[in-house]
C-alpha positions in Angstrom: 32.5 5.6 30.0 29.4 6.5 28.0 26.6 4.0 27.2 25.9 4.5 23.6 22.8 5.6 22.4 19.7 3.6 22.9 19.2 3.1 19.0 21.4 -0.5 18.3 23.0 -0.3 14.8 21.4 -2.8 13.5 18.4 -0.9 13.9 19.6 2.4 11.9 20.8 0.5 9.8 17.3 -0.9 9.5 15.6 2.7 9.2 18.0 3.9 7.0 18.1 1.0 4.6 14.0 1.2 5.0 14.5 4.7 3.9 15.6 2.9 0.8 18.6 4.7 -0.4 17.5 7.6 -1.1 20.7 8.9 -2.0 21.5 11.7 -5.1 22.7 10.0 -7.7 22.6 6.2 -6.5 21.8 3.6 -7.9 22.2 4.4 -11.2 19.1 3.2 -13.1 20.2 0.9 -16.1 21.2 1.9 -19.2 18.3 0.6 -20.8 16.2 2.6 -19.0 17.6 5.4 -20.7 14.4 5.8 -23.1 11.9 5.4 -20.9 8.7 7.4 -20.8 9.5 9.9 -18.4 7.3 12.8 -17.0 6.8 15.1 -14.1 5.9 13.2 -10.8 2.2 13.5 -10.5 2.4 12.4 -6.7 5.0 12.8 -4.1 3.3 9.8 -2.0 1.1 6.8 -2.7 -1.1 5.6 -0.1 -2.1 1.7 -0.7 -4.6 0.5 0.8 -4.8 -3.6 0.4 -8.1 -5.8 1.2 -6.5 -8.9 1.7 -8.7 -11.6 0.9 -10.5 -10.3 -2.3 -13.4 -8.0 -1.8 -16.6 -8.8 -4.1 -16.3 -6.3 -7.3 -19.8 -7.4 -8.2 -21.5 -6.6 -4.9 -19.4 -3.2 -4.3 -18.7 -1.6 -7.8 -19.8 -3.4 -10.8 -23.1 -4.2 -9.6 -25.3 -6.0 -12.6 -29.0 -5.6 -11.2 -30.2 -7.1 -14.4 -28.7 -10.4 -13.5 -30.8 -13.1 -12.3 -30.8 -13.3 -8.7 -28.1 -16.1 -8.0 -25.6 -13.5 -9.4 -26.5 -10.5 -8.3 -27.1 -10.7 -5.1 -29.2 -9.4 -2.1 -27.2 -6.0 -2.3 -29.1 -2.8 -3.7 -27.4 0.2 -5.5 -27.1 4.0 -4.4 -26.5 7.4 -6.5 -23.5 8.8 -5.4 -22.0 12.3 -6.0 -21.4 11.6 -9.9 -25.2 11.9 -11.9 -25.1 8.3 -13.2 -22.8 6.4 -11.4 -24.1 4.2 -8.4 -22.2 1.7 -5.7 -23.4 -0.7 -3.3 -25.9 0.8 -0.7 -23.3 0.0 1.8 -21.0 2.7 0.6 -22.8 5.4 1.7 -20.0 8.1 2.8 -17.6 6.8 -0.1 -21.1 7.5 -2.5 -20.8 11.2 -1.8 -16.9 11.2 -2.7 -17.1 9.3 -6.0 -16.3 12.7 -7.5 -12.7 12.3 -7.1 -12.7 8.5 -7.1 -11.7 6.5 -10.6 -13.3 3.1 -10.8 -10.8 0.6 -12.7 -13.5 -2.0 -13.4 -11.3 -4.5 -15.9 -8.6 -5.7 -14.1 -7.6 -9.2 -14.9 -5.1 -12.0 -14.5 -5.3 -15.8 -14.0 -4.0 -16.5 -10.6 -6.4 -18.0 -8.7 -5.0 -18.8 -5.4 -4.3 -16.2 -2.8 -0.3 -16.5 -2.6 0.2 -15.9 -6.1 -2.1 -13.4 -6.4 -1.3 -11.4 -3.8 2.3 -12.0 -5.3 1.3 -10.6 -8.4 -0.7 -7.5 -7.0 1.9 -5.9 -5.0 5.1 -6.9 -7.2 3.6 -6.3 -10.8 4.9 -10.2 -11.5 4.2 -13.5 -11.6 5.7 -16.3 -9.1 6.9 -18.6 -10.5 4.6 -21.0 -9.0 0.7 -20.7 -9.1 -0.1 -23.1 -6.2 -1.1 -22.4 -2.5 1.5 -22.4 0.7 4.2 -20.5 -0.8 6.6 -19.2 1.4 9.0 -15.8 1.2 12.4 -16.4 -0.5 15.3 -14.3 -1.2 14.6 -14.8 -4.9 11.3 -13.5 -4.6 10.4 -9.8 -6.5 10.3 -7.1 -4.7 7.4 -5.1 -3.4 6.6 -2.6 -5.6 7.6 0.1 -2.6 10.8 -1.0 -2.4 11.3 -1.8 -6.6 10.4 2.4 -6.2 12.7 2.9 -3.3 14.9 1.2 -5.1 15.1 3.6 -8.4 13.9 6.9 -6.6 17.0 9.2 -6.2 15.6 11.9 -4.0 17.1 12.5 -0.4 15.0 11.7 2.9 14.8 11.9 6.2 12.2 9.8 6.9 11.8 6.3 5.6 10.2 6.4 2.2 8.4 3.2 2.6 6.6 2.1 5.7 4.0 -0.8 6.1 1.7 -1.3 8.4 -0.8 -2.6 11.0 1.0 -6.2 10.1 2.5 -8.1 7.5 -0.2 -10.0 5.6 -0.4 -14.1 6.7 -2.3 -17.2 5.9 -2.7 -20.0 8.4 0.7 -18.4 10.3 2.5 -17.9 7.1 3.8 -14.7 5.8 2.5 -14.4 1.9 5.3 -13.4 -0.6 6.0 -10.3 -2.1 5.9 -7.8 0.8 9.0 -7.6 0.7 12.4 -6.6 -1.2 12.9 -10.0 -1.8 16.3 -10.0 -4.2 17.1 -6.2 -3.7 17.9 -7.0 -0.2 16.2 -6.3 3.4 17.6 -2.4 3.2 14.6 -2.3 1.0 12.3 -3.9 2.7 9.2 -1.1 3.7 9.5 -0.4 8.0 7.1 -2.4 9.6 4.8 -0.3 12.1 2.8 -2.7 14.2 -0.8 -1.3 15.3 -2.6 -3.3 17.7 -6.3 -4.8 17.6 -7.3 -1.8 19.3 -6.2 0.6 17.1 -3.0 1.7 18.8 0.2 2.6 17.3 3.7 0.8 18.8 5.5 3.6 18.0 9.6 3.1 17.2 11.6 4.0 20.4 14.6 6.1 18.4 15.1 8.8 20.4 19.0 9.3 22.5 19.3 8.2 25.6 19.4 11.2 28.0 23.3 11.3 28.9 24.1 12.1 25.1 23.2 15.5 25.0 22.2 17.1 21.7 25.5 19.0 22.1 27.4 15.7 22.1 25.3 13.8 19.3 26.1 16.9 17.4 29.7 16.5 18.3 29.9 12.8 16.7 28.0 13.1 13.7 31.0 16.1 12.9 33.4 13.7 13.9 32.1 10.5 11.5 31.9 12.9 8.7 35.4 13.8 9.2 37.2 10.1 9.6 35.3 9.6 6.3 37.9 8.9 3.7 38.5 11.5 0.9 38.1 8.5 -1.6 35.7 6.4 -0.7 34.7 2.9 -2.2 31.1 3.2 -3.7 30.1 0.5 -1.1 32.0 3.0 2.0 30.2 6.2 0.2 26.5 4.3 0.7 27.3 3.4 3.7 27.9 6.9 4.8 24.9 8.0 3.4 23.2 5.3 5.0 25.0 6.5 8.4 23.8 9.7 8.1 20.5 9.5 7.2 20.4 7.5 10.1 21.5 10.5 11.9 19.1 13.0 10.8 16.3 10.5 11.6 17.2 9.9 15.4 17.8 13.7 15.7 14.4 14.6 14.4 11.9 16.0 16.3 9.1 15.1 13.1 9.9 11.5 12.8 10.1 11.4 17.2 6.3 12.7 17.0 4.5 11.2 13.5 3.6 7.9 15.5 1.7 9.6 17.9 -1.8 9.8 17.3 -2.9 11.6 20.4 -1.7 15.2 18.5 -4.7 14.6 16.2 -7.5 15.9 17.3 -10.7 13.6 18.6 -12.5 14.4 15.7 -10.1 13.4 13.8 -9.6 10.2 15.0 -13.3 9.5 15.5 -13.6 10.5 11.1 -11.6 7.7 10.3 -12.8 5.5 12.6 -11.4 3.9 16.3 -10.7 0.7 14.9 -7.4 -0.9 13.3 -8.0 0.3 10.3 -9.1 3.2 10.5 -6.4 4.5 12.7 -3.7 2.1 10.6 -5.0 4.9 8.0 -4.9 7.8 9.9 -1.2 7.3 10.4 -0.3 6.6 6.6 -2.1 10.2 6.5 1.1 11.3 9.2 3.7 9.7 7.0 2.9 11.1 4.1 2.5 14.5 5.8 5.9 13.6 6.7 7.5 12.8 3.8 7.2 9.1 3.7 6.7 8.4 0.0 5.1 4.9 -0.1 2.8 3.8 2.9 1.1 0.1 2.2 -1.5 -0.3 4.9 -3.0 -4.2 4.7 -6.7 -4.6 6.5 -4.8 -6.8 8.5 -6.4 -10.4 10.5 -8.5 -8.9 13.4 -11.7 -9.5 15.5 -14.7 -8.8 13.1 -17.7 -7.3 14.9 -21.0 -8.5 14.5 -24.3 -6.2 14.8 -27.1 -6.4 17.0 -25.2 -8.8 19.8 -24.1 -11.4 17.4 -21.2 -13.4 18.5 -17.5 -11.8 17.2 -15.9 -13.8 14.1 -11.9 -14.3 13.7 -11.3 -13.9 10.0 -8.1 -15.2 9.0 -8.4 -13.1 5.4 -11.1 -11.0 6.4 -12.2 -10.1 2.5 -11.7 -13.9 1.7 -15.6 -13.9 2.6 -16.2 -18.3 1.0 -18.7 -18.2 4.2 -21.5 -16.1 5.3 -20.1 -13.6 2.5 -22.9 -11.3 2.6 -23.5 -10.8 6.8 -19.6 -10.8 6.9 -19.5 -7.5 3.8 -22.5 -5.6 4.6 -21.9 -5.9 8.9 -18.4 -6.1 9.6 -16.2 -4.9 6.2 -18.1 -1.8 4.4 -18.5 -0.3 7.5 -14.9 0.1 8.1 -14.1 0.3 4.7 -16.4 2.8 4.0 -16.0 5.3 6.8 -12.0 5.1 6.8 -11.4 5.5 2.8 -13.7 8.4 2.8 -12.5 10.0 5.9 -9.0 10.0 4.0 -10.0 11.5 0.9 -12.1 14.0 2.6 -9.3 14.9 5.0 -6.4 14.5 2.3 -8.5 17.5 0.4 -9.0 19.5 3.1 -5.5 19.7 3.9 -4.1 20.6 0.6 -2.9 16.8 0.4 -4.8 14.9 -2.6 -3.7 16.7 -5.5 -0.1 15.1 -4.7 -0.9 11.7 -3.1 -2.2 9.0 -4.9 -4.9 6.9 -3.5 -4.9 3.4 -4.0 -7.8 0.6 -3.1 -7.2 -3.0 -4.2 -7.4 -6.4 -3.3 -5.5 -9.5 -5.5 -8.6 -10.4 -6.8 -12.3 -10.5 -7.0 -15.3 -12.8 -6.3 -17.4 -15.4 -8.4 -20.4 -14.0 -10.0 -22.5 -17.3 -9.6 -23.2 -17.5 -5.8 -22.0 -20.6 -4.7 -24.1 -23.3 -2.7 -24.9 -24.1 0.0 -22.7 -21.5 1.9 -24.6 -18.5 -0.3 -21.1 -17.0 -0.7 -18.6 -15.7 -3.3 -14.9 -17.3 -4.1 -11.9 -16.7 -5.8 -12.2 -14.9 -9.3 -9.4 -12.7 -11.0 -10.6 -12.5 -14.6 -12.2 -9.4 -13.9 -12.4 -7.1 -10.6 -12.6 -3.7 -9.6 -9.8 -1.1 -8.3 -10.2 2.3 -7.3 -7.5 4.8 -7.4 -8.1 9.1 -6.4 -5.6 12.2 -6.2 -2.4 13.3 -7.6 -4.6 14.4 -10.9 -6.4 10.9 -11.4 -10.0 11.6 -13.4 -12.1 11.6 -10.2 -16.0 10.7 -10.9 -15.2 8.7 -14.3 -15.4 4.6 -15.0 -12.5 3.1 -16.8 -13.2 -0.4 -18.7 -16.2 -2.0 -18.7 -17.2 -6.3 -17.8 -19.9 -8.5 -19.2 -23.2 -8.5 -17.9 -22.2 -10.8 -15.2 -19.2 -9.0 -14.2 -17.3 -12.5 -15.2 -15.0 -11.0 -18.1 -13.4 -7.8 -19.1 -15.3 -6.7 -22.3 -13.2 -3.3 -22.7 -10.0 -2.0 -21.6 -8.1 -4.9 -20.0 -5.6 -4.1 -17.7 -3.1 -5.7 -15.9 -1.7 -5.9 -12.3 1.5 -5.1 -14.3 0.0 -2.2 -15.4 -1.4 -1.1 -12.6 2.4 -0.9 -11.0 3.9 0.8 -14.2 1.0 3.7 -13.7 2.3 4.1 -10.1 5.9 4.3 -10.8 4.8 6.3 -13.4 2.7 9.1 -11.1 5.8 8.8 -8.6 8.0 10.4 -11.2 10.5 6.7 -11.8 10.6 5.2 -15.3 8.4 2.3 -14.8 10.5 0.3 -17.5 13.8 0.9 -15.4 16.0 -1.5 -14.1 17.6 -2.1 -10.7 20.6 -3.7 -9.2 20.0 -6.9 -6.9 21.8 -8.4 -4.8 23.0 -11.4 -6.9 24.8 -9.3 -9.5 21.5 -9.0 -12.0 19.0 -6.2 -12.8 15.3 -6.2 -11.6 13.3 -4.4 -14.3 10.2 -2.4 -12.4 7.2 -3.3 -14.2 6.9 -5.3 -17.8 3.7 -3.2 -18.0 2.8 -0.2 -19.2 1.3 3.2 -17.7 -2.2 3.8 -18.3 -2.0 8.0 -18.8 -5.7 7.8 -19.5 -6.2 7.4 -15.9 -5.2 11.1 -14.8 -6.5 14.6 -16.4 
């Protein structure tokens, strides 16, 4: 008798829940949903990248160099591409793409511990605690990959979200909200693991060599016929399920998008041979692919140190409370900086980034003050910087504006719950739509509201 195939059920049924349901016609987005601002998706794929920890708004964006010095910092300013606009002098390959970049500079909210606001970032909501040590639940909010995943209605082959190198932790404990929390884990984004070094563990998927294509062909015709004429909604998912599963195993593109050896040298050298960059570099693939939502976290690795310093383990490596300025300027922009630019540059020159948006955010920003004696920035999320390029977004311009200190919003508040609605929004789903869960209810996407200002 035949071995099956190498691919355990649980495991499709893993891809082709990750896939998230991308199924004509189900689920059936609420009624109330019914008047929702709808429009044309700007973007067929977001591309998140998240700098867990918090990165410094003041010292990379929003620089005030009119402050007094114990707010400022040690950091000088550049031009960039745009006549007028300047960054930090450690940006100097993202300076010469600020043409297509948008600088959110007044986001805000009032969680000030990383768990919640790390919740609140990537769900659009609040917890329902604002303390430290929280831990994932099933009544936790979704992600807003899967909330999308959830509501998007278009058919896949590969698996619409995808997260990667890791999931985000803190002291050994998983932070909520990367997740599908109450939606269930069919929604949860695939996890792709990529090592310290920069190498993908790629998904084994592929048939075991006794089951020819000829007989894999044979039983996917034969599944498709035992299915009943009159099938239960839950049976008719579950076919669709089954044979998305299907289509994914037998594809030759999803077999090969892991491997990053069929991009060139060069290529891999522009984004840059470290976790991130190459963590990057694949959520390029995906989306090349037809993956529709690709979160890439910075992810807990080895920071390097210049000129023969000792290596630093940063647990969140943008949560900089010590040595905040050796730790940005030596370790973080330079990785930042090469891999964000070699993404726009390479999304454009492939056609790519007038239908992928571009996401760069952390859950919050850093003090203004300097604080003593470690000469570092903590937690502040009553005003920080996001950036956001592609899929039609006004490249080169400066959206809301802080006090001379960079402390408080002055114009132009937004929310994280609106920066979620303006993604649904670009991704063509009603961001005010509402979702079944698991426990009966309805998840509504975002309680913000799309900021259409943001694109041309």
């Amino acid at each position: 008798m035949s071995r099956s195939p190498r691919w355990p059920r649980r495991q499709i049924l893993h891809w082709s829940g990750a896939a998230c349901g991308a199924l004509a016609g189900w689920p059936v987005l609420a009624n109330e949903a019914a008047t929702a601002a709808r429009s044309t998706p700007r973007s067929k794929a977001c591309i998140l990248l998240y700098m867990d920890g918090g990165p410094s708004h003041l010292d990379l964006f929003d620089l005030k160099p009119d402050a007094p010095a114990e707010i400022r910092g040690p950091f000088q300013s550049i031009a960039t591409s745009v006549a007028g606009t300047r960054v930090c002098e450690h940006l100097p390959r993202l300076a010469e793409q600020m043409q297509r970049v948008l600088q959110i500079r007044s986001v805000q909210h009032d969680q000030k511990v990383h768990d919640p606001a790390v919740y609140l970032s990537l769900t659009g909501h609040k917890h329902r605690s604002s303390g430290g040590g929280l831990v994932v639940e099933s009544s936790d909010l979704p992600h807003m990959a899967s909330a999308f995943c959830s509501a998007d209605r278009t058919p896949a082959t590969m698996p619409k979200a995808v997260q990667l190198p890791d999931v985000m932790t803190m002291q050994a404990r998983v932070l909520p909200g990367q997740n599908a929390g109450i939606l269930g884990g069919s929604y949860d984004p695939f996890a792709v693991h990529v090592t310290h070094a920069g190498e993908v563990q790629r998904p084994d998927f592929a048939r075991q060599l006794e089951l020819t294509a000829e007989r894999f062909t044979a039983r996917s015709a034969l599944l498709r016929e035992l299915d009943p004429a009159t099938a239960s909604t839950i049976e008719a998912r579950f076919a669709d399920f089954r044979r998305q599963a299907l289509e994914l195993v037998s594809s030759t593109q999803a077999q090969g998008v892991f491997d990053l050896e069929r991009e060139s040298a060069a290529t891999r050298d522009r984004y840059g041979r470290h976790r991130h960059g190459q963590s990057v570099l694949l959520a390029r693939r995906l989306v090349e692919a037809g993956t529709r939502f690709v979160t890439v976290y910075w992810g807990n690795e080895v920071q390097d140190w210049a000129d023969g310093k000792p290596p630093m383990v940063a647990n969140n490596p943008w949560d900089t409370h010590r040595n905040h300025f050796p730790l940005v300027k030596e370790s973080l922009l330079p990785r930042a900086d090469q891999t964000f630019a070699a993404l726009l540059n390479d999304l454009a020159e492939r056609g790519m980034l007038d239908e992928t948006l571009v996401v760069w955010m952390g859950e919050f920003g850093r003090t203004p003050l300097i604080s003593r004696p470690w000469a570092s920035r903590d937690h502040w999320p009553h005003a920080y910087t996001i950036l956001m390029a592609g899929a039609g977004i006004r490249g080169g311009e400066i959206y809301g504006r802080t006090d001379r200190h960079a402390a408080y919003v002055e114009e132009q508040p937004v929310t994280p719950a609106d920066v979620t609605a303006t993604i649904f929004d670009a991704l063509g789903v009603p961001y005010d739509a509402s979702v079944p869960t698991l426990n009966g209810t309805r998840h509504r996407l975002s309680t913000g509201q799309s900021v259409r200002a943001w694109f041309g």
